[in-house]
N, CA, C and O of each residue as an XYZ file, in Angstrom:
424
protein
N     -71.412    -58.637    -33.151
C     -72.686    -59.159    -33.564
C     -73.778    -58.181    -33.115
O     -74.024    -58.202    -31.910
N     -74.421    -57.394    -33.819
C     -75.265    -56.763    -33.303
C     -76.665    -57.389    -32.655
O     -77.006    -58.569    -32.742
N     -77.327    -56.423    -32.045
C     -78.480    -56.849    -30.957
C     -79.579    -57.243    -31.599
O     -79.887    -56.420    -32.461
N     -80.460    -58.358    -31.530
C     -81.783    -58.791    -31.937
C     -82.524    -58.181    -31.183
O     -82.208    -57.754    -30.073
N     -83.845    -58.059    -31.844
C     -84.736    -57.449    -31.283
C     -85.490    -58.154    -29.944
O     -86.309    -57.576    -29.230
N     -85.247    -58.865    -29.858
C     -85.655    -59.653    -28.905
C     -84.734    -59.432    -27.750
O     -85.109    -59.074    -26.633
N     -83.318    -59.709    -28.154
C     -82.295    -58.754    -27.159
C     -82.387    -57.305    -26.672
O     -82.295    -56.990    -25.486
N     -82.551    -56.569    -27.542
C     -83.100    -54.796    -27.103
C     -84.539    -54.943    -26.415
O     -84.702    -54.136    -25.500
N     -85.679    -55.852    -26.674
C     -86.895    -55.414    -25.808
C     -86.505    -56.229    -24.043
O     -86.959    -55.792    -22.986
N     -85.749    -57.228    -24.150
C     -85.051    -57.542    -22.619
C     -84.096    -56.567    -22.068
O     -84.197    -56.457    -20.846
N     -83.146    -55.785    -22.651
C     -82.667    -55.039    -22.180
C     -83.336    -53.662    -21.691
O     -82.882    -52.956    -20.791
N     -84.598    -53.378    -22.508
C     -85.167    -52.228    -22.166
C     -86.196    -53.078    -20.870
O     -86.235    -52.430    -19.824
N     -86.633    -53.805    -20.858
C     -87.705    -54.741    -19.908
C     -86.516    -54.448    -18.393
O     -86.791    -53.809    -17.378
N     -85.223    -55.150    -18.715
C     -84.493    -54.874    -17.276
C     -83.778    -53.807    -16.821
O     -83.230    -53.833    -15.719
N     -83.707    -52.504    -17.843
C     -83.785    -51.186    -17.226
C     -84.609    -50.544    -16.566
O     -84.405    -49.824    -15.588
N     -86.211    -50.957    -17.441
C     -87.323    -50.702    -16.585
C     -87.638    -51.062    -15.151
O     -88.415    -50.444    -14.423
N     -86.767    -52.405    -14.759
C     -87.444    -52.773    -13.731
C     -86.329    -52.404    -12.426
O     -86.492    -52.247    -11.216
N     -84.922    -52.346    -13.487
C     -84.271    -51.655    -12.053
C     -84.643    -50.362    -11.821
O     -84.829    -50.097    -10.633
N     -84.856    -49.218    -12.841
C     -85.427    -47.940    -12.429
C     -87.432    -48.276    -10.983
O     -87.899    -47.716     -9.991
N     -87.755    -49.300    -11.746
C     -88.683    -49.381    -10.877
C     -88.358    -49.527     -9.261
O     -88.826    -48.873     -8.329
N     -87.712    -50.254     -9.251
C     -86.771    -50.646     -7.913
C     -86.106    -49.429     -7.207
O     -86.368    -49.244     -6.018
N     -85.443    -48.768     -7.723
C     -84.568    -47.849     -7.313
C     -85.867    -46.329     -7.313
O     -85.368    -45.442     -6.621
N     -86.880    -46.004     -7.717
C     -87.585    -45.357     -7.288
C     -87.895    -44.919     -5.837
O     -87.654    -43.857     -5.263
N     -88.469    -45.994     -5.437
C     -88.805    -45.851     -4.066
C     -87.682    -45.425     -2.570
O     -87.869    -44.913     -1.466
N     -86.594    -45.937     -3.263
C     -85.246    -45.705     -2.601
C     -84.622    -44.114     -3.056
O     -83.995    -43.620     -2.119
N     -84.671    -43.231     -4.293
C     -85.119    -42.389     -4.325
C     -85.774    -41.123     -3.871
O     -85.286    -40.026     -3.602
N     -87.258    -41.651     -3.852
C     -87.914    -40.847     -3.184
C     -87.698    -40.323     -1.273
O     -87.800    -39.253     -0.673
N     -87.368    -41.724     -0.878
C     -86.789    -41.451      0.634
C     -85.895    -40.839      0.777
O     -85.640    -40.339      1.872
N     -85.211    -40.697     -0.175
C     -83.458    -39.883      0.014
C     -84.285    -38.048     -0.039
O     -84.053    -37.133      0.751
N     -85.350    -38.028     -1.377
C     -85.877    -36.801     -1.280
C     -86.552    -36.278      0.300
O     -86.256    -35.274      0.948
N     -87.475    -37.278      0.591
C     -88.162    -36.768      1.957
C     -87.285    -36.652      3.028
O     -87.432    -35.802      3.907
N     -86.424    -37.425      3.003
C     -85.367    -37.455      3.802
C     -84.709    -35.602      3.872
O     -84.788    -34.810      4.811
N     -84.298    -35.475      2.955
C     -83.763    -34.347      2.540
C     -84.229    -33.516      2.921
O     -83.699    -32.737      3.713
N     -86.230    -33.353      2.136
C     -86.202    -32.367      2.555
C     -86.649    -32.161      4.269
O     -86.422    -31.104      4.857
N     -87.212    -33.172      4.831
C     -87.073    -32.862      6.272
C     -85.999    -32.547      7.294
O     -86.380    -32.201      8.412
N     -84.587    -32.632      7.020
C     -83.814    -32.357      7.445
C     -83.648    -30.618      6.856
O     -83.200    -29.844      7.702
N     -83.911    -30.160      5.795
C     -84.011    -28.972      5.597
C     -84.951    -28.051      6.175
O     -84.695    -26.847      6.171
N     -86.264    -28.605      6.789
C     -87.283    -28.379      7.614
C     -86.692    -28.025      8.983
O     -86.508    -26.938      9.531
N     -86.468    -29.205      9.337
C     -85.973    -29.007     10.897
C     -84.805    -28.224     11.113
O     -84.668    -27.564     12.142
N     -84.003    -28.255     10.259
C     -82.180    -27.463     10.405
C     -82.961    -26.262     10.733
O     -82.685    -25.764     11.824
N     -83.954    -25.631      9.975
C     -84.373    -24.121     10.054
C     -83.744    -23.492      8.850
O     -84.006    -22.295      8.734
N     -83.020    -23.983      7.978
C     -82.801    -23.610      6.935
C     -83.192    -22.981      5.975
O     -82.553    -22.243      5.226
N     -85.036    -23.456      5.963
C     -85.714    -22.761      5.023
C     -86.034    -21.261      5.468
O     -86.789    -20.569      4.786
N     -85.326    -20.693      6.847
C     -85.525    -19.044      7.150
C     -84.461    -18.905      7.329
O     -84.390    -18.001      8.161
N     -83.240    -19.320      7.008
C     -81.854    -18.779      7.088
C     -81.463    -17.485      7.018
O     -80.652    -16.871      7.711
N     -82.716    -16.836      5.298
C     -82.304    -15.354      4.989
C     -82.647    -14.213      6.241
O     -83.073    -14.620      7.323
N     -82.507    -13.315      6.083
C     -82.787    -12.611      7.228
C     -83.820    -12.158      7.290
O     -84.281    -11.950      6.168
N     -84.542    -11.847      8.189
C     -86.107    -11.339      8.176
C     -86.016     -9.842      8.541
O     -85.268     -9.205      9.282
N     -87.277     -9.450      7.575
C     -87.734     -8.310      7.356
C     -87.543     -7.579      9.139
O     -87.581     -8.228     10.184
N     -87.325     -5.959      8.977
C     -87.286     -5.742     10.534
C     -89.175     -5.737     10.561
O     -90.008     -5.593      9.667
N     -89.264     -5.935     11.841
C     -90.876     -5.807     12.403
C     -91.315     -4.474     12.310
O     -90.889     -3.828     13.267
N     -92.114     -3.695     11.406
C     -92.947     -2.550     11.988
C     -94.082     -2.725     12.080
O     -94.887     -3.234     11.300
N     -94.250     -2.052     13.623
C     -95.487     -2.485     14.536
C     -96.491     -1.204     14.431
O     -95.968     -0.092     14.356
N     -98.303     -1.343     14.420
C     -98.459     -0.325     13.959
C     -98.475      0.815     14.807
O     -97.394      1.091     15.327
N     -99.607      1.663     15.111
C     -99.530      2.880     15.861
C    -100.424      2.025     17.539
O    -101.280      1.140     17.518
N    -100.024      2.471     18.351
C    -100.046      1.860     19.929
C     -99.815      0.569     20.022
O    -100.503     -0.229     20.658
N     -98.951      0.355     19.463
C     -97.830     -1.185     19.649
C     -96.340     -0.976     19.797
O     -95.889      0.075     19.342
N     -95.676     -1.665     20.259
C     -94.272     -1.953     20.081
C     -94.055     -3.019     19.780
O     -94.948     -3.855     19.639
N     -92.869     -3.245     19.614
C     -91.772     -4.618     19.122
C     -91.659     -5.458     20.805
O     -91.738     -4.876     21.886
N     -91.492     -6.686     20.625
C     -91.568     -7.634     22.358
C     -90.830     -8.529     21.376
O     -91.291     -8.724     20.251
N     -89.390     -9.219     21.894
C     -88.135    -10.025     21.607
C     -89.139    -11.152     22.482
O     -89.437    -10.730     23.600
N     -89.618    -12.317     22.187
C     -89.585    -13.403     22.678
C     -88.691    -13.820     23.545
O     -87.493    -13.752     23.271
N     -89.032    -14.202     24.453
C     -88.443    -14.683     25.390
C     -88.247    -16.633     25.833
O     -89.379    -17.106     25.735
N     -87.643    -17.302     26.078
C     -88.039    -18.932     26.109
C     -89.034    -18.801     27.364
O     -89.053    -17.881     28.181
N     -89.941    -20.058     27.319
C     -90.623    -20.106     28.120
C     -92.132    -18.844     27.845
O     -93.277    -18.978     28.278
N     -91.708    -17.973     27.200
C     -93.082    -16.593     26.564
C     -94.337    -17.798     26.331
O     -94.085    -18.999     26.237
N     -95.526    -17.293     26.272
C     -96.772    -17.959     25.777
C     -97.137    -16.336     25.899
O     -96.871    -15.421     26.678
N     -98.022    -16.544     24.482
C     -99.218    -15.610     24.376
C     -99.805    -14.674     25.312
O     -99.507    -13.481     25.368
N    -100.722    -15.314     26.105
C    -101.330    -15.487     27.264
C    -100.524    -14.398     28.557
O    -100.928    -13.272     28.846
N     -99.495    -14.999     29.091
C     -98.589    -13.763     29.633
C     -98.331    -12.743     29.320
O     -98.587    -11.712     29.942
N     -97.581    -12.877     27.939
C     -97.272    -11.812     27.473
C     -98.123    -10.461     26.951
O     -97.884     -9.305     26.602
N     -99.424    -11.481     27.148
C    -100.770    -10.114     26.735
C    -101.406     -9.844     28.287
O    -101.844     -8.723     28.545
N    -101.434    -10.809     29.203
C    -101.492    -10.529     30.563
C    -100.671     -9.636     31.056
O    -101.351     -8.902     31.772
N     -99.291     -9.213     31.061
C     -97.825     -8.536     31.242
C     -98.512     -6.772     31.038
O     -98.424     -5.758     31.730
N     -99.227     -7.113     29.656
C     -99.731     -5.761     29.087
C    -101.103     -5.446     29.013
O    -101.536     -4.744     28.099
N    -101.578     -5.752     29.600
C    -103.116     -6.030     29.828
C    -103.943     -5.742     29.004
O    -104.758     -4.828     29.124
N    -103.782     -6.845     27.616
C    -103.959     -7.125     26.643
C    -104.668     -8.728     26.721
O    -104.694     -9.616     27.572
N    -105.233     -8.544     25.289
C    -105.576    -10.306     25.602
C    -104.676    -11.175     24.348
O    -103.735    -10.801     23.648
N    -105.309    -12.296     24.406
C    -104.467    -13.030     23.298
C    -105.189    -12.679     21.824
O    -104.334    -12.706     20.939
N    -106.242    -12.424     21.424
C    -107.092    -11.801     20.701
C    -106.659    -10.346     20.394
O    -106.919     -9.827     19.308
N    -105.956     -9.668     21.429
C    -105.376     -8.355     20.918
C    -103.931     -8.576     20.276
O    -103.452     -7.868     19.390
N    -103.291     -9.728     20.900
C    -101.859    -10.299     19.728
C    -102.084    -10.743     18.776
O    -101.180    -10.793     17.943
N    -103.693    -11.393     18.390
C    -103.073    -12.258     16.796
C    -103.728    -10.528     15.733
O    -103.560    -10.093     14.593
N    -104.545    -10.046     17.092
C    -105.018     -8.886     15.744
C    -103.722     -8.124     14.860
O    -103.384     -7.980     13.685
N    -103.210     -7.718     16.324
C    -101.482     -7.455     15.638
C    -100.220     -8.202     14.860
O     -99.185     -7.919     14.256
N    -100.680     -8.875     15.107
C     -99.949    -10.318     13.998
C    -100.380    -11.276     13.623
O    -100.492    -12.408     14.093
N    -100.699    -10.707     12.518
C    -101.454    -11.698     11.094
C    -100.782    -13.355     10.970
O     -99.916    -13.580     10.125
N    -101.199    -14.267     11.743
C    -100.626    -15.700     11.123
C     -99.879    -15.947     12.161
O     -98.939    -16.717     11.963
N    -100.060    -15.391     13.538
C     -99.087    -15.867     14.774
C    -100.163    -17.003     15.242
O    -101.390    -17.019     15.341
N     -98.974    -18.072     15.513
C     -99.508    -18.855     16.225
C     -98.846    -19.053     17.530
O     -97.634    -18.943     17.717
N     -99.829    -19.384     18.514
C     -99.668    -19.087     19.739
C     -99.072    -20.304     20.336
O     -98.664    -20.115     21.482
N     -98.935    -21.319     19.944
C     -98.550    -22.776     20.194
C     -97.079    -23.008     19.313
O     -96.591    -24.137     19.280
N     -96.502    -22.011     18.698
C     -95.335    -22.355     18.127
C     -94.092    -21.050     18.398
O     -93.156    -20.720     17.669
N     -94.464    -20.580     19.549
C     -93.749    -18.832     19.698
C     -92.073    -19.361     19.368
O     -91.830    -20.484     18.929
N     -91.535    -18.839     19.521
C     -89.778    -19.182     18.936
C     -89.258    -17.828     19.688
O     -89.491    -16.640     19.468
N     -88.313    -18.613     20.843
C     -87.730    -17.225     21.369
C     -86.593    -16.692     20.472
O     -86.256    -17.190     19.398
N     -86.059    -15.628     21.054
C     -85.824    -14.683     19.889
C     -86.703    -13.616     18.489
O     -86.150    -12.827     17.724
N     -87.786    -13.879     18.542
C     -88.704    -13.482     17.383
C     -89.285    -12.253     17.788
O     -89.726    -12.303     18.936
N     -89.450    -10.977     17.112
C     -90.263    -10.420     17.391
C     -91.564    -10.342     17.093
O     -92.000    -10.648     15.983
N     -92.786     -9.641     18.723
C     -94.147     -9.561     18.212
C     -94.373     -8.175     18.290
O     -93.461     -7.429     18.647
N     -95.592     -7.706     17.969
C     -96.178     -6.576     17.754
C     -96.929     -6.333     19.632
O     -98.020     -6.900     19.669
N     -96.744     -5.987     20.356
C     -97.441     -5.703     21.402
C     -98.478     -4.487     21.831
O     -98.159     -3.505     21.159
N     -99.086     -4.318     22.300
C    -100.170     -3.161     22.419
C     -99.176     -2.537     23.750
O     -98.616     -3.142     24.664
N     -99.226     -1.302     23.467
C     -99.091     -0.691     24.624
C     -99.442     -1.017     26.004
O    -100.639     -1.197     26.227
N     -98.820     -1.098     26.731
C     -99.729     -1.587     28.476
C    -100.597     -0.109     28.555
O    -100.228      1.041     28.314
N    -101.924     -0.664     29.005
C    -103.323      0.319     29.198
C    -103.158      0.778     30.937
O    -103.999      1.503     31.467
């Protein structure tokens, strides 16, 4: 027996409303996702560029426990002479292992 029209606009009415439903459940699986791809560190998996530092700087391997501050104290430098040398360092997120650009000790 085929479908009345009245039958096809209920069937499309209760597809609509389970897709409505299942949206929101959805979207959490996405944020979900992608914050676990955030935090894993995943999104820098590839390998990073080597560091070249310019002329009266070297390369400085982060250390745990490093802050800014020391490490431009160490070289009697300021923290103002590290971000000049590295464009977009932030000083509140250092990651040991990383290299920075350091000024020569004066």
């Amino acid at each position: 027996m085929p479908m009345t029209i009245a039958d096809e606009q209920a069937l499309r009415k209760s597809e609509s409303e389970a897709w409505r439903y299942m949206l929101p459940f959805f979207l959490l699986v996405v944020v979900f996702l992608l914050a676990l791809y955030r935090f894993l560190g995943l999104a820098e998996s590839t390998a990073p560029m080597p560091l070249v530092c310019p002329e009266n700087s070297v390369r400085y391997l982060i250390k745990a426990g490093d802050s800014c501050w020391a490490i431009g104290n160490d070289r009697g430098a300021t923290v103002a002479d590290l971000t000049r040398l590295n464009q977009g360092i932030d000083c509140s997120l250092l990651k040991a292992g990383r290299d920075i650009c350091v000024p020569v000790g004066k």
